[in-house]
N, C-alpha and C positions, 0 to 999 in steps of 0.2 A: 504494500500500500504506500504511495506517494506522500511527503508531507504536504500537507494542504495550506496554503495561505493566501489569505485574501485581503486587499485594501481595498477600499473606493466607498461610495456614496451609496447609503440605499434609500427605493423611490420615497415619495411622502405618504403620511399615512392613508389609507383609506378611510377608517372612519373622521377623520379629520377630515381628510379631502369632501367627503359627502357632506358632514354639517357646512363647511364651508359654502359650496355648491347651492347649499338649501339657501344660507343666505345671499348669496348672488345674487341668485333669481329675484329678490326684491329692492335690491341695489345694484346692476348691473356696471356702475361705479368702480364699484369694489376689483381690484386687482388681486389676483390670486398668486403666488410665488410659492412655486414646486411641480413635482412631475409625478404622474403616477399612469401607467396605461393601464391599470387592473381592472378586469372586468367589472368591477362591481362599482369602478368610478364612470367608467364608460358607460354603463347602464343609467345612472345617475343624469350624466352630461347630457344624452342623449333624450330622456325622459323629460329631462325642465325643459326641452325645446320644445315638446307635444302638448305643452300644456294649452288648452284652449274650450273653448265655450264644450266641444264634443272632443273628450281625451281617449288613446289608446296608446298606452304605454307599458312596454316589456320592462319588466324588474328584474328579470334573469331568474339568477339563483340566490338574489343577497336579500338577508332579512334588513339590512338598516336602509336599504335602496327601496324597497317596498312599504317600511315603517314610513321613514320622511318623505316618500313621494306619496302616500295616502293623504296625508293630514295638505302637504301642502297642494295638492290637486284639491284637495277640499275648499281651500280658499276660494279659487276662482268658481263661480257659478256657472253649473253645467252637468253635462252627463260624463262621468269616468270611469274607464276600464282600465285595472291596471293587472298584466297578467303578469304569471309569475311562474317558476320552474315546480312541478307536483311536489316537489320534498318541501318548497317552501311553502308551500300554503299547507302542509300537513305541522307544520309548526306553529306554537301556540300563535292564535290572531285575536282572541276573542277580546280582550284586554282594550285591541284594537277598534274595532266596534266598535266597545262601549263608548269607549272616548270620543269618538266621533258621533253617535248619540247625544252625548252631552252636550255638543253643540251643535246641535238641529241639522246634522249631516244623516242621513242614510247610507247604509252599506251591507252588501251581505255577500257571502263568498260562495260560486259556483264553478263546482269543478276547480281551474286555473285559473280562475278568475276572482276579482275584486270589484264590484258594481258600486259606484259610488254616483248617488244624487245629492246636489246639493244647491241652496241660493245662497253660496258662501254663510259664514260662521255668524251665531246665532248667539246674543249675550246673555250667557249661563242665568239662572236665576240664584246662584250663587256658587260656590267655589267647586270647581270640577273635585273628583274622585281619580286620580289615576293609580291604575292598578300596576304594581312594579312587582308584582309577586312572578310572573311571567319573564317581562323583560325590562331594564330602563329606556328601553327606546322609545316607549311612547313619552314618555316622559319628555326626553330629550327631544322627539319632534314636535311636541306642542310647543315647547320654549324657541325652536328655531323656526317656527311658522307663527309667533305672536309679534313680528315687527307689524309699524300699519295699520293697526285696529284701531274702529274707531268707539270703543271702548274698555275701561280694565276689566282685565282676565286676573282671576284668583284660583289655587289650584293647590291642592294637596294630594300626597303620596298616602296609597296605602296598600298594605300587603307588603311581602317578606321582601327590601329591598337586591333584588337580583342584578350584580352587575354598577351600583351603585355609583364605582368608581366612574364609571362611562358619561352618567349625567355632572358629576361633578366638571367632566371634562367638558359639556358643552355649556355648564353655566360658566366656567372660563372663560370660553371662547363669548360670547356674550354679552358677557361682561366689560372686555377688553374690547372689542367691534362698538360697544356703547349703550347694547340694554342696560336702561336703571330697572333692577329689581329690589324687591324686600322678600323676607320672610320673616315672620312674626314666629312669636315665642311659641306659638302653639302647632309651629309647623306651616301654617296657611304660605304660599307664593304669593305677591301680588307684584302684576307687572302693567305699570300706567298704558294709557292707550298712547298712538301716537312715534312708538319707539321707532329711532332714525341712527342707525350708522353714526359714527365721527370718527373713521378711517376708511384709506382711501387703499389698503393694499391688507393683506393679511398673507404669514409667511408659513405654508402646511409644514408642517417638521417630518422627520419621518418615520415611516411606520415602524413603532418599536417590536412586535410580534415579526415581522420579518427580521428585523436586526437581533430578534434574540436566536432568530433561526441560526442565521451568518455565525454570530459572537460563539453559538455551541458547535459551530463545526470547526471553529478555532480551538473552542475547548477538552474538545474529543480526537483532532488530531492534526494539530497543530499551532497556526494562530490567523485571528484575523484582527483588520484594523479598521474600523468604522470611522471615517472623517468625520458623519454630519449626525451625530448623537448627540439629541437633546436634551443638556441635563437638567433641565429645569419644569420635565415635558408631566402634563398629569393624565397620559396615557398610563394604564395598569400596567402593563408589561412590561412597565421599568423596574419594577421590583425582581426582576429575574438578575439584576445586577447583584442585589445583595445575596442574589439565591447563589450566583457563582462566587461570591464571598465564603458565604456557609460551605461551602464544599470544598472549599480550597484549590477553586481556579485561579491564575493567577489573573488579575483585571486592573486595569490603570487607567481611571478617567484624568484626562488634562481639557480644560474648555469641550469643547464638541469632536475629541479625539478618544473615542476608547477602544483599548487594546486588550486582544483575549490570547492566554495563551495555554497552549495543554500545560497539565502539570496533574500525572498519576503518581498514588494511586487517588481518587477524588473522596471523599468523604460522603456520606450518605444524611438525609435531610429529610424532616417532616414540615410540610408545606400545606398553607389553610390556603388553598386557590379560589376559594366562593368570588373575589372582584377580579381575578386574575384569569377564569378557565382555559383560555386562550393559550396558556404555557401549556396543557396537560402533554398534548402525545410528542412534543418536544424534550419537555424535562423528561418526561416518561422513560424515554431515549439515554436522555444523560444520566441517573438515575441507575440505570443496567448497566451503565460501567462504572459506578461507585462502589464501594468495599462498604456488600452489607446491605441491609434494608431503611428504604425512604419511602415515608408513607406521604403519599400526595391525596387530597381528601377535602372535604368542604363544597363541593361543586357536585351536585346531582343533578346541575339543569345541562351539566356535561352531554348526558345522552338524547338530549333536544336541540343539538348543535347541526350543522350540515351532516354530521353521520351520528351516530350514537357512539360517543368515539372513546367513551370506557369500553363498549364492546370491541370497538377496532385496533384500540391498541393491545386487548388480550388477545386476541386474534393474529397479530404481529408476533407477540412474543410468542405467542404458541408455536409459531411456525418456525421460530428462529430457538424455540427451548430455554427460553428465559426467562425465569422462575419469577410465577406473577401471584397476589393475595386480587380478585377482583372486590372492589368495595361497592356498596350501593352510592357512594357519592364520590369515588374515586379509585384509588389500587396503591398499595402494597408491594412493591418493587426489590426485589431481591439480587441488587447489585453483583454482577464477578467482572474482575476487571481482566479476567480470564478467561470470559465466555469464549465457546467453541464456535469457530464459523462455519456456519449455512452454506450448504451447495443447491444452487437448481430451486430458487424460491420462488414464486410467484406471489405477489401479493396487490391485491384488490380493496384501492383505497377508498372505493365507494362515494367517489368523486368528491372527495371535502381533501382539500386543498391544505390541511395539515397534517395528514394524513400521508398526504405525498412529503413533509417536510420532515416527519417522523421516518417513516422509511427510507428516505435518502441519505439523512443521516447515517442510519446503522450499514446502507452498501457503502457511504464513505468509511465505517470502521472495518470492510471489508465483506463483510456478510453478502452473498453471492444473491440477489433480489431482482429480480424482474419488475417492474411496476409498474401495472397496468392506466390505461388513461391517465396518463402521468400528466396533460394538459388542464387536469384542475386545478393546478397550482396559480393556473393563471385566473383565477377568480382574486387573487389578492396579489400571487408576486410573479408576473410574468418571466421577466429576468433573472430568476432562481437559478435554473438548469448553467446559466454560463455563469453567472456570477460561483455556483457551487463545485465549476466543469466536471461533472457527469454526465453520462448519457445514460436515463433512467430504462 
């Protein structure tokens, strides 16, 4: 096996990019700085230009392109179709609905489809309910679809917050773009009507789940060097930095420079991922060449992700004989930094695109894997496969 090293830039985030994108569409003003081709922004880019009195626009396969293209098609008055890939309409929506109820929008789901009537949004006869027990995304697209109104919106969370971190990251962004918001002591949101921009540019940073991909294949075998890491980012998936701390990678953040570098044998770690899930079948990965058992856990909306991907990453190891505990909300990982490699694997990542970033992994430690539809990567990181050089 080759040692692996990688420098350069990776794209900007995706869910960043998409909140951003939402707010465009109501400031066209607004300059955007960063790059990302991933499908799921492409879907996005492409959908805010269908929007019209009679809409029909494809979501793909991404749940936060169909959350914030709901609410914000809801805005404008008219009939809307938003269609979307069968796995994602079989993921919770209901949540969604309601919300969209609450503000005199219709919607119901047929088949692939999302039916939305609406005479744009309707003022609450007092403070929305949003249900976070599902996802924060509805959360997060009411707040990036209430510029404009011309009345105040008041809005409280309820149910088990899922993902939490995520909404924190778009009342940031918000905040800093120039929403004035409150929240009162009792939880209530209120956000005056009226809300306008006072920035003329907004800078995506980049997607930290992809750069945690990168940073672990530096750490697994050899090293890589990320120019444009942002350390001050309130994406979730920064906390994987301290997680290669706990393990004893070696890691050097200087400004927007961080350096990863192998250093076996690794140390093994119990990790609460409920704001994080996004690391699972990565860490999962790095974890199985740690000395010893790390229980990774907290996250049971895991199995409602693009695959059910506690089952896919047992399924992985199964096929590679890598001692797994499965949890209802996560697994039990049974580190050898000796594990025996795989001849003649095939492995079927059920098109969820971390899935492929899991498994490319363990063929860079050698493990002989075939992977199939290896093109789902390109729902979040098209440029994996070269920036990774494999051919999966």
């Amino acid at each position: 096996m080759a040692n692996f090293r990688f420098q350069g830039e990776i794209p900007g985030s995706k869910s960043v990019f998409n909140r951003a994108l939402i707010v465009q569409s109501y400031f066209p003003v607004l300059d955007l700085k960063g790059f990302s081709e991933c499908d799921d922004v492409r879907y996005m880019r492409a959908g805010l230009k269908e929007i019209r009195q009679r809409s029909r626009i494809d979501c793909g396969e991404g749940g936060t392109t169909f959350r914030f293209m709901a609410l914000r098609a809801s805005r404008q008055m008219g009939v809307h179709v938003l269609e979307g890939a069968q796995r994602l309409m079989e993921r919770p929506q209901q949540g969604l609905i309601d919300l969209l109820a609450q503000l005199g929008v219709q919607a119901r789901i047929k088949r692939n489809e999302m039916h939305i009537v609406s005479e744009g949004w309707k003022r609450p006869r007092g403070p929305l309910r949003v249900n976070t027990s599902e996802s924060s995304q509805y959360a997060s697209s009411l707040v990036l679809n209430s510029w404009l109104l011309d009345f105040d919106l008041e809005f409280e969370l309820v149910g088990d917050k899922v993902s939490e971190s995520y909404f924190d990251l778009t009342l940031e962004m918000v905040r800093y773009l120039g929403m004035r918001y409150k929240r009162t002591a009792s939880g209530i949101f209120h956000i005056p009507l009226g809300q306008r921009i006072e920035k003329l540019e907004y800078e995506v940073e980049a997607d930290l789940s992809s750069t945690f991909t990168m940073a672990a294949a530096g750490a697994l075998a050899g090293e890589s060097i990320i120019e444009n890491f942002p350390p001050h980012s309130r994406q979730p998936d920064k906390v994987f930095v301290d997680i290669f701390r706990r393990m004893g990678v070696m890691v050097e953040l200087e400004g927007t420079r961080l350096s990863v570098q192998e250093n076996f044998p690794l140390r093994s770690v119990d990790c609460d991922l409920y704001q994080s899930p996004d690391l699972f079948p990565v860490l999962a990965v790095l974890c199985s060449w740690a000395k010893g058992p790390s229980k990774l856990h907290n996250a049971p909306h895991l199995v409602k992700k693009e695959s059910n991907r506690i089952r896919k990453v047992a399924e992985l190891f199964t096929l590679l004989e890598v001692r797994h505990e499965v949890l209802s909300d996560g697994m039990i990982v049974h580190g050898d930094p000796q594990q025996k490699l795989a001849r003649g694997i095939k492995f079927n990542p059920d098109k969820d695109h971390r899935m492929v970033m899991a498994a490319a992994l363990m063929k860079l430690k050698g493990h002989d894997i075939t992977i199939e539809e290896p093109e789902a990567i390109n729902k979040s990181f098209p440029e994996f496969w070269k920036m990774i050089g494999l051919q999966p």
